[in-house]
PDB file of N, CA, C and O in Angstrom:
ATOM      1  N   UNK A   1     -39.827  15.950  68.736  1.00  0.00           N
ATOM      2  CA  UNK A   1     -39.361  16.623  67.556  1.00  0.00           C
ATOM      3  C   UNK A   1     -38.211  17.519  67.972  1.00  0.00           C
ATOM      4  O   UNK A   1     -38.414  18.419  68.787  1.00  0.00           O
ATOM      5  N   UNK A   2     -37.006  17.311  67.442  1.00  0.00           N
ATOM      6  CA  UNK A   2     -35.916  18.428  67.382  1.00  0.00           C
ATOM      7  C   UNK A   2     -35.656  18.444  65.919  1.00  0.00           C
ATOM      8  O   UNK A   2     -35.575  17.682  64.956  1.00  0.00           O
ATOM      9  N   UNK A   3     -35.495  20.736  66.510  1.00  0.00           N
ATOM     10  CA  UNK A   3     -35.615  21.243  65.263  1.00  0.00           C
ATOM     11  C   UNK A   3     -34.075  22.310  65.675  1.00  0.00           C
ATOM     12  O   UNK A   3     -33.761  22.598  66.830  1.00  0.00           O
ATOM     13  N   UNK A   4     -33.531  22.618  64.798  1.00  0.00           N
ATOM     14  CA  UNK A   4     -32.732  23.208  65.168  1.00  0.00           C
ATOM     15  C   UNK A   4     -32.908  24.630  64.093  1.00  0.00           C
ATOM     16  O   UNK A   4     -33.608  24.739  63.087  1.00  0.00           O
ATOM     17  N   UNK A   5     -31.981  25.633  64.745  1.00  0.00           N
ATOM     18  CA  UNK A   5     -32.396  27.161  64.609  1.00  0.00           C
ATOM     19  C   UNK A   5     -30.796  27.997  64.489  1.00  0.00           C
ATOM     20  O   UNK A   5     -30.007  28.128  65.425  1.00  0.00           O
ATOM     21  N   UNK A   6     -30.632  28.415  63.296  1.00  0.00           N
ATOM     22  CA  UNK A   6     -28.866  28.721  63.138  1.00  0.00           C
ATOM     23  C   UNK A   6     -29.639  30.123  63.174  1.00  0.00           C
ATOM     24  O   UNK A   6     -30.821  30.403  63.372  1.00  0.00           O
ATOM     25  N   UNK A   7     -28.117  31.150  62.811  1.00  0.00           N
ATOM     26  CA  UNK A   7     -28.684  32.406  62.528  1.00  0.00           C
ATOM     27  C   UNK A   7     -28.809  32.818  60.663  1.00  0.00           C
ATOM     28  O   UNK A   7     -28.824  33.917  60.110  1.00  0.00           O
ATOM     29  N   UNK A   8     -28.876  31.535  60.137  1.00  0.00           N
ATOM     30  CA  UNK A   8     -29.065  31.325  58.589  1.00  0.00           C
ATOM     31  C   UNK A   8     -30.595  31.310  58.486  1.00  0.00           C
ATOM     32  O   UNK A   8     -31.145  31.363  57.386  1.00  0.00           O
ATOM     33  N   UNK A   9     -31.431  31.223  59.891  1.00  0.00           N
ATOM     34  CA  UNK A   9     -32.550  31.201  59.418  1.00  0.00           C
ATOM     35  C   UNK A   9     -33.237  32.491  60.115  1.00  0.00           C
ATOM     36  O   UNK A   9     -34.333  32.330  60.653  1.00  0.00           O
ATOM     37  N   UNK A  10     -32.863  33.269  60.118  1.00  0.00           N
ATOM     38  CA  UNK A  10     -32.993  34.817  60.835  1.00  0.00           C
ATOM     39  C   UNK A  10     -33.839  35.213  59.525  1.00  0.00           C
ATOM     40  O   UNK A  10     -33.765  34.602  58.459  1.00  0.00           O
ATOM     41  N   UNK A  11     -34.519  36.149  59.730  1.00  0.00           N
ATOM     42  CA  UNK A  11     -35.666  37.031  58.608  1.00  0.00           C
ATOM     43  C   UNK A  11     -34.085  37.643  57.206  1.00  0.00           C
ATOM     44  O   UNK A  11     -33.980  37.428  55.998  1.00  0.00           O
ATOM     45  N   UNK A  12     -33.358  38.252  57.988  1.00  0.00           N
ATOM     46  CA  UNK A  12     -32.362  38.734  57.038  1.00  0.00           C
ATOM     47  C   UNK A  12     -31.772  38.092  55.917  1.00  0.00           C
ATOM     48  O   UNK A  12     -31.456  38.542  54.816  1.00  0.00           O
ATOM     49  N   UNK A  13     -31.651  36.516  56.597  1.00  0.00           N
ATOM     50  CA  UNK A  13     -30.924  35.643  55.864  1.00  0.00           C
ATOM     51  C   UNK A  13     -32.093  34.868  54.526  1.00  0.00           C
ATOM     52  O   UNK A  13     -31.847  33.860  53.862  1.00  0.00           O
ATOM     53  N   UNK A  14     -33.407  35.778  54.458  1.00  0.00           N
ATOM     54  CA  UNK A  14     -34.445  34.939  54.150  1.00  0.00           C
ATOM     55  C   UNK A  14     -33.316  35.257  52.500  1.00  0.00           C
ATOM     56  O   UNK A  14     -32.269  35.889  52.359  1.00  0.00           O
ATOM     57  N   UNK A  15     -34.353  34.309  51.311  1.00  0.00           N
ATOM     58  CA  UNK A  15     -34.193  34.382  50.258  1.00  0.00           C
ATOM     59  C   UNK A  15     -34.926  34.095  49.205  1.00  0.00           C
ATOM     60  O   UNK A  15     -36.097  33.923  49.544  1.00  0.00           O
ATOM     61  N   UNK A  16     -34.719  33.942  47.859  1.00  0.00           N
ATOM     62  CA  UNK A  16     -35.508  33.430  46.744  1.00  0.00           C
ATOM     63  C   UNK A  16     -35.698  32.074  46.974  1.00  0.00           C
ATOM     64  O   UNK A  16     -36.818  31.566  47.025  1.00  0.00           O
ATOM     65  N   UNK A  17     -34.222  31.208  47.174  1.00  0.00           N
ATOM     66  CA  UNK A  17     -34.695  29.527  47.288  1.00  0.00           C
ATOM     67  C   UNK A  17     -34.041  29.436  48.862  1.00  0.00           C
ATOM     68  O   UNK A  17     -33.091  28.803  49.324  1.00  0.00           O
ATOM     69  N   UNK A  18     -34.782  30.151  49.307  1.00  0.00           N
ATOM     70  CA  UNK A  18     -35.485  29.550  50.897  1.00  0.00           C
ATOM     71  C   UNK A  18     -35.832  31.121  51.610  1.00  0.00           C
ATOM     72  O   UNK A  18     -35.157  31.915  52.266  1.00  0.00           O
ATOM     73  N   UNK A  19     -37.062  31.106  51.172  1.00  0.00           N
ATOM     74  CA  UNK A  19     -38.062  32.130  51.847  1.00  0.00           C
ATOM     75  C   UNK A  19     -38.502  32.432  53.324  1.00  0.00           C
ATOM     76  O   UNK A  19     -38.824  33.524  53.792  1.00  0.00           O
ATOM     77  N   UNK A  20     -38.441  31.185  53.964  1.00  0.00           N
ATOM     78  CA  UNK A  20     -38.896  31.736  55.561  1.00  0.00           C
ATOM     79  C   UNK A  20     -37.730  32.025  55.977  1.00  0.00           C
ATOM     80  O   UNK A  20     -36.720  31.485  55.525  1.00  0.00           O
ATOM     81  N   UNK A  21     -37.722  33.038  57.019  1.00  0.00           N
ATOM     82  CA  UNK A  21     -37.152  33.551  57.797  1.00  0.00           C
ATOM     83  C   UNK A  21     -37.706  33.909  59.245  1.00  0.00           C
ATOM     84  O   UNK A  21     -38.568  34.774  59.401  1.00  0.00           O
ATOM     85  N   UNK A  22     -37.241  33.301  60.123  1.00  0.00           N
ATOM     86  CA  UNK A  22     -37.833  33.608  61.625  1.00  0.00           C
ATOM     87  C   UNK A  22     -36.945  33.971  62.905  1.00  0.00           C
ATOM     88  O   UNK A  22     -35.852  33.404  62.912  1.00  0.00           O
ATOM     89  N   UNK A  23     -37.167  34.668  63.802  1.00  0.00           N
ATOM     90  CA  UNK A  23     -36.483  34.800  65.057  1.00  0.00           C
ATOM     91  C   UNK A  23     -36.864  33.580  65.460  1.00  0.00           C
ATOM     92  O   UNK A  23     -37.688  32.870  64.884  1.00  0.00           O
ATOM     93  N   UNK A  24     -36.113  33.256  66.719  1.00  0.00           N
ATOM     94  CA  UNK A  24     -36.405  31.829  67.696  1.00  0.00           C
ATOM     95  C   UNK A  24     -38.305  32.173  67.973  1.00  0.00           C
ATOM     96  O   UNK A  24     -39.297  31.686  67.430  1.00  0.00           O
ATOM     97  N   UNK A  25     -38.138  33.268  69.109  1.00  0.00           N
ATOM     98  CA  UNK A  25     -39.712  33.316  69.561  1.00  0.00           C
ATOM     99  C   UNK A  25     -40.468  33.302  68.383  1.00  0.00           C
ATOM    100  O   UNK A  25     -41.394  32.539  68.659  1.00  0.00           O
ATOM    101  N   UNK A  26     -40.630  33.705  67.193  1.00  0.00           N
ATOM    102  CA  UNK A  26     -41.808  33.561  66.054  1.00  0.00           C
ATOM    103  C   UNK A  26     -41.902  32.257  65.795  1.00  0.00           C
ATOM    104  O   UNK A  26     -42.948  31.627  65.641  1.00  0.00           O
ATOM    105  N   UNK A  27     -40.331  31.670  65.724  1.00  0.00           N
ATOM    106  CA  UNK A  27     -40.559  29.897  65.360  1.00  0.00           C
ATOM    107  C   UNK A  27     -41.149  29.432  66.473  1.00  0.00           C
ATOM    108  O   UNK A  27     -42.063  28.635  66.265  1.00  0.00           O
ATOM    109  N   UNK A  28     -40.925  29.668  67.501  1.00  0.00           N
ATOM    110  CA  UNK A  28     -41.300  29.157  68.819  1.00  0.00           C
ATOM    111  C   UNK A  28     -43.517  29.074  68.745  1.00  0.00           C
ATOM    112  O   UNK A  28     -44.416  28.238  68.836  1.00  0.00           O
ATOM    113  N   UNK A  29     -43.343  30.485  68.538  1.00  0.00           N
ATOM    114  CA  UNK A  29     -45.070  30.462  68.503  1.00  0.00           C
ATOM    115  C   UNK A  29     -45.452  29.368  67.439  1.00  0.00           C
ATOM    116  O   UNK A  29     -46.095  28.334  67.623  1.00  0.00           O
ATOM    117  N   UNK A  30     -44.998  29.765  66.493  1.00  0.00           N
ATOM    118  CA  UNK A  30     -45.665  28.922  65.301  1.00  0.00           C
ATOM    119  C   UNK A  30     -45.171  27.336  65.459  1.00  0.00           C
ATOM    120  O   UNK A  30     -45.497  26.704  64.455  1.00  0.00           O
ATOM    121  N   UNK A  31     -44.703  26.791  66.122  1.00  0.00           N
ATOM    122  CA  UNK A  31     -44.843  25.246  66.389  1.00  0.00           C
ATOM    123  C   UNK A  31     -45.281  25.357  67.386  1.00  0.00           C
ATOM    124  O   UNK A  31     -45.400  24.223  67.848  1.00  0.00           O
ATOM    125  N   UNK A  32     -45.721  26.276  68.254  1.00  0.00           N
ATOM    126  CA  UNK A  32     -46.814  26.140  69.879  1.00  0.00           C
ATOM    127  C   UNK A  32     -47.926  25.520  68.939  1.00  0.00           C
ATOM    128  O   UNK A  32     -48.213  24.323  68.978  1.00  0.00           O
ATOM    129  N   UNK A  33     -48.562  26.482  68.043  1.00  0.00           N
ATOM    130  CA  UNK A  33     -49.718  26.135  67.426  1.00  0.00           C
ATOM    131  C   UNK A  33     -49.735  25.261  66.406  1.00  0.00           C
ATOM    132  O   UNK A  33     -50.772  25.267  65.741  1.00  0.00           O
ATOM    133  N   UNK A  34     -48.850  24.476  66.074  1.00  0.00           N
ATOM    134  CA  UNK A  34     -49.065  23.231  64.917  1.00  0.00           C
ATOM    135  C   UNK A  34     -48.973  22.051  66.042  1.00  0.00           C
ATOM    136  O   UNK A  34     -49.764  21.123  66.212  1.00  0.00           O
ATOM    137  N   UNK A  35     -47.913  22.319  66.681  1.00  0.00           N
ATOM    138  CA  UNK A  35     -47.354  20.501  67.352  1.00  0.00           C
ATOM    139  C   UNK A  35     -48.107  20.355  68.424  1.00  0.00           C
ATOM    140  O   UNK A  35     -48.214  19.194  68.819  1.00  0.00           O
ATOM    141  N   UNK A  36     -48.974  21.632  69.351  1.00  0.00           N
ATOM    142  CA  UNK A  36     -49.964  22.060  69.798  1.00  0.00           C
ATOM    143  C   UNK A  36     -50.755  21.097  69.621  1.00  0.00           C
ATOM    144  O   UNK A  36     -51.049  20.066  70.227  1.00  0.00           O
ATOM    145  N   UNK A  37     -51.131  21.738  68.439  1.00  0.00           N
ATOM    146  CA  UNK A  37     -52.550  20.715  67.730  1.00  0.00           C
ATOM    147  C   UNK A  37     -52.562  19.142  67.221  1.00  0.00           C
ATOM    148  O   UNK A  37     -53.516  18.474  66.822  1.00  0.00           O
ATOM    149  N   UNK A  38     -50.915  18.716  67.402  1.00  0.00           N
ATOM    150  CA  UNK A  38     -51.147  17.118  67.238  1.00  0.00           C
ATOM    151  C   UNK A  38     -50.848  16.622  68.812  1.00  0.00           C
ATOM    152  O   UNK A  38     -50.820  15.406  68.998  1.00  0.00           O
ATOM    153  N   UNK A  39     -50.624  17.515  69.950  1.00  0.00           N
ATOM    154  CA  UNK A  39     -50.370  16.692  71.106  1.00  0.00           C
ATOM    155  C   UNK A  39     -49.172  17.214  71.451  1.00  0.00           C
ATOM    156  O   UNK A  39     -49.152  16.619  72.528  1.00  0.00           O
ATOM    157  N   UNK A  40     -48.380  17.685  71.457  1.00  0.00           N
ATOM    158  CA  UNK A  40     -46.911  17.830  71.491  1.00  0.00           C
ATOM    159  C   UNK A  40     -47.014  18.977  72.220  1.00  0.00           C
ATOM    160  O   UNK A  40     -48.015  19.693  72.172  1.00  0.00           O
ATOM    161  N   UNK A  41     -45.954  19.232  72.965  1.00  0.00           N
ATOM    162  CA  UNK A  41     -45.577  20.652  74.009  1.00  0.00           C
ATOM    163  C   UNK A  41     -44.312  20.918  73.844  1.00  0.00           C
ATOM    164  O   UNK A  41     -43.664  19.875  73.757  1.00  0.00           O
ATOM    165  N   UNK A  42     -43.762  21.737  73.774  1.00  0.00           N
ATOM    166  CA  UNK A  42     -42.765  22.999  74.546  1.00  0.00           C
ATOM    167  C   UNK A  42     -41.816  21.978  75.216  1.00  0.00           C
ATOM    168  O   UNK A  42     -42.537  21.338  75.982  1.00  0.00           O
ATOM    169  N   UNK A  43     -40.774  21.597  75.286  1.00  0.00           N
ATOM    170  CA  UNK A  43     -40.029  21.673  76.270  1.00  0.00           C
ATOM    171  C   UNK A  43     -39.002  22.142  76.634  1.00  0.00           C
ATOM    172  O   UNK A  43     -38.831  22.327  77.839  1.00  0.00           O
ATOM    173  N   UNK A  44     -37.674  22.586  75.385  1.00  0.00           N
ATOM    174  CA  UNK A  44     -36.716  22.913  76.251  1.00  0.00           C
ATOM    175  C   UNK A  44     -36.495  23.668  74.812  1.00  0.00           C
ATOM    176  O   UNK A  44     -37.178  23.299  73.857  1.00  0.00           O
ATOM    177  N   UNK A  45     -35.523  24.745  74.654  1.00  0.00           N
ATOM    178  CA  UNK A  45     -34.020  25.230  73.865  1.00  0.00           C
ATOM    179  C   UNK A  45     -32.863  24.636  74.277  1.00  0.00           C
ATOM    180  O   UNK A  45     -32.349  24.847  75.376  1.00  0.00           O
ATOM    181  N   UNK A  46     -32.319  23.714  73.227  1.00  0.00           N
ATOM    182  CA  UNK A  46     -30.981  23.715  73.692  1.00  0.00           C
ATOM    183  C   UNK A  46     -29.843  24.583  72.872  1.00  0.00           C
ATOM    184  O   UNK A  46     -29.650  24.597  71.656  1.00  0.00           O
ATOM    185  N   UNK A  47     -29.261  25.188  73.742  1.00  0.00           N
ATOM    186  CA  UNK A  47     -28.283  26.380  73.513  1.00  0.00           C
ATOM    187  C   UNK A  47     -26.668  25.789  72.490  1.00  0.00           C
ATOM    188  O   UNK A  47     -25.539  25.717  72.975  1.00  0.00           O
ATOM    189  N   UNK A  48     -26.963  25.527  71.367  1.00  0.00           N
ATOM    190  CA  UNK A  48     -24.967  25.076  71.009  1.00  0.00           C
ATOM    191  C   UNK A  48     -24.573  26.138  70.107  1.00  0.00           C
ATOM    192  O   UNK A  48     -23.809  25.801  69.203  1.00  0.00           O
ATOM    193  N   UNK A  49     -24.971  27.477  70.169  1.00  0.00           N
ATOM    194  CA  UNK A  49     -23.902  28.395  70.242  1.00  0.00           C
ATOM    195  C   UNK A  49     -22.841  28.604  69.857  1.00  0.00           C
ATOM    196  O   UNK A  49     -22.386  29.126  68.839  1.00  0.00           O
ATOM    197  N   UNK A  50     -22.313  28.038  70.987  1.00  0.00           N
ATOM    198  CA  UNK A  50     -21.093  28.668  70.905  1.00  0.00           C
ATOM    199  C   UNK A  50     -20.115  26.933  70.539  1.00  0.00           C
ATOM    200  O   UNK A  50     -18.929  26.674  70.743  1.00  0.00           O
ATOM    201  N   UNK A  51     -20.980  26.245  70.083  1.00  0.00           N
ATOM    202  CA  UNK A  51     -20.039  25.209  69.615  1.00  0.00           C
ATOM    203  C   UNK A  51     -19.879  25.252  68.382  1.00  0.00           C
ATOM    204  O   UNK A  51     -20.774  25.285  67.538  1.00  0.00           O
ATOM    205  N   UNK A  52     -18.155  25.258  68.117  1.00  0.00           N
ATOM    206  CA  UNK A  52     -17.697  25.631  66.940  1.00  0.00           C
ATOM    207  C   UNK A  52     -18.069  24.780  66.053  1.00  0.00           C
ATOM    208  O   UNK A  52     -18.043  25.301  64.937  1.00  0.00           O
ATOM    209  N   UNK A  53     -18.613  23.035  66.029  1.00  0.00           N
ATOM    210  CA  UNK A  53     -18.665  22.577  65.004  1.00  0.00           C
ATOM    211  C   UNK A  53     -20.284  22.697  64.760  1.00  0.00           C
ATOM    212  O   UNK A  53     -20.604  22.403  63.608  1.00  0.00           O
ATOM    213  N   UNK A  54     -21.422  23.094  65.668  1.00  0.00           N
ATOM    214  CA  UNK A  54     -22.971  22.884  65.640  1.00  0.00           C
ATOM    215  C   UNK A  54     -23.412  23.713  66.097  1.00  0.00           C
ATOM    216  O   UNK A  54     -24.171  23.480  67.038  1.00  0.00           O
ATOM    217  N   UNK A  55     -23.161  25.235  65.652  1.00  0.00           N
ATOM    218  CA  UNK A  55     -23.524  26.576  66.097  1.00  0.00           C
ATOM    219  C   UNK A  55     -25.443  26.773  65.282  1.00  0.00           C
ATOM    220  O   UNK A  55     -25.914  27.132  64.203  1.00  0.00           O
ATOM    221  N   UNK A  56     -26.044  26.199  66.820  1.00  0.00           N
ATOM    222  CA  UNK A  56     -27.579  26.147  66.609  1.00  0.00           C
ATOM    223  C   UNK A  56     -27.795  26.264  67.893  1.00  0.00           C
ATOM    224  O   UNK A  56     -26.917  26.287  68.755  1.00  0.00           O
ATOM    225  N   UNK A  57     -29.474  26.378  68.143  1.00  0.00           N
ATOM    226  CA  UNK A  57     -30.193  26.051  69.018  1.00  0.00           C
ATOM    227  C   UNK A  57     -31.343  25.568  68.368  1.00  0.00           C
ATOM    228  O   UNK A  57     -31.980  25.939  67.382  1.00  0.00           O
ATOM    229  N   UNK A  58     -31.474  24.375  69.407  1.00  0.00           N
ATOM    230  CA  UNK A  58     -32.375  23.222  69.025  1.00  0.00           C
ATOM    231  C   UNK A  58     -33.414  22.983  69.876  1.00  0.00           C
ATOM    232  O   UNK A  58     -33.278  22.524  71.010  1.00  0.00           O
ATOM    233  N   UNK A  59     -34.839  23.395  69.167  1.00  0.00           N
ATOM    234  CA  UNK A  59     -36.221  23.184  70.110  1.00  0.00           C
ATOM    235  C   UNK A  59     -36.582  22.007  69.983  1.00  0.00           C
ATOM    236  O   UNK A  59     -36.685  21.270  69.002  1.00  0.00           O
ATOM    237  N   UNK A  60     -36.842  21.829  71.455  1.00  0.00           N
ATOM    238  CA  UNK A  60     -37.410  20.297  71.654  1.00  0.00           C
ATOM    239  C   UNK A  60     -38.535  20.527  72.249  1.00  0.00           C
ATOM    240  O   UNK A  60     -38.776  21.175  73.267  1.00  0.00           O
ATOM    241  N   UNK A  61     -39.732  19.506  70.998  1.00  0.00           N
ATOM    242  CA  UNK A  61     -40.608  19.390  71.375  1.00  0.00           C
ATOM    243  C   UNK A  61     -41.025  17.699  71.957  1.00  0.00           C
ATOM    244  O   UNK A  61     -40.302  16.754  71.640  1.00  0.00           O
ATOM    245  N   UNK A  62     -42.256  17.511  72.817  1.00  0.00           N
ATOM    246  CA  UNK A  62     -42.268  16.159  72.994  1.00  0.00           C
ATOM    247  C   UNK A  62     -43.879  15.852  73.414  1.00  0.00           C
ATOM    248  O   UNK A  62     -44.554  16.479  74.230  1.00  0.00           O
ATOM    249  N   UNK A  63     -44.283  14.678  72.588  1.00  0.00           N
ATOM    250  CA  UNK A  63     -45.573  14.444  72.632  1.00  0.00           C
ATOM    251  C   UNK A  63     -46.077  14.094  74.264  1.00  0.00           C
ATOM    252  O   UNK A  63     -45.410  13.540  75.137  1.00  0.00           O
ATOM    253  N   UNK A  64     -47.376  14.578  74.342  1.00  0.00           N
ATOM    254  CA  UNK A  64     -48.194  14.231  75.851  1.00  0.00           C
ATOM    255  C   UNK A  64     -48.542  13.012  75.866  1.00  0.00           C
ATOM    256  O   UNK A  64     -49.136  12.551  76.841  1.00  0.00           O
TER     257      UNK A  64
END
């Protein structure tokens, strides 16, 4: 599973039509414990930042 993480989805940026809002580590916990529970682990952040056209970071998860 890749998920990617702008700073549009920061708590600040929350809203009426789109309510969650998370730091990386809160998103981070809360798919420990869902993808957790179907098999899946943790593996990496990838950092694109600072790339002007795909300014994200993208958690990769990957089944056991």
């Amino acid at each position: 599973m890749l998920l990617d993480h702008t700073k549009n989805q920061a708590p600040k940026s929350a809203n009426a039509l789109d309510p969650f809002g998370a730091e990386l580590p809160a998103l981070q916990a809360m798919l420990d414990r869902v993808a957790g529970a179907e098999g899946a682990l943790f593996r990496e952040v990838l950092d694109c930042t600072e790339n002007p056209q795909y300014r994200a970071r993208v958690v990769v998860y990957a089944k056991t």
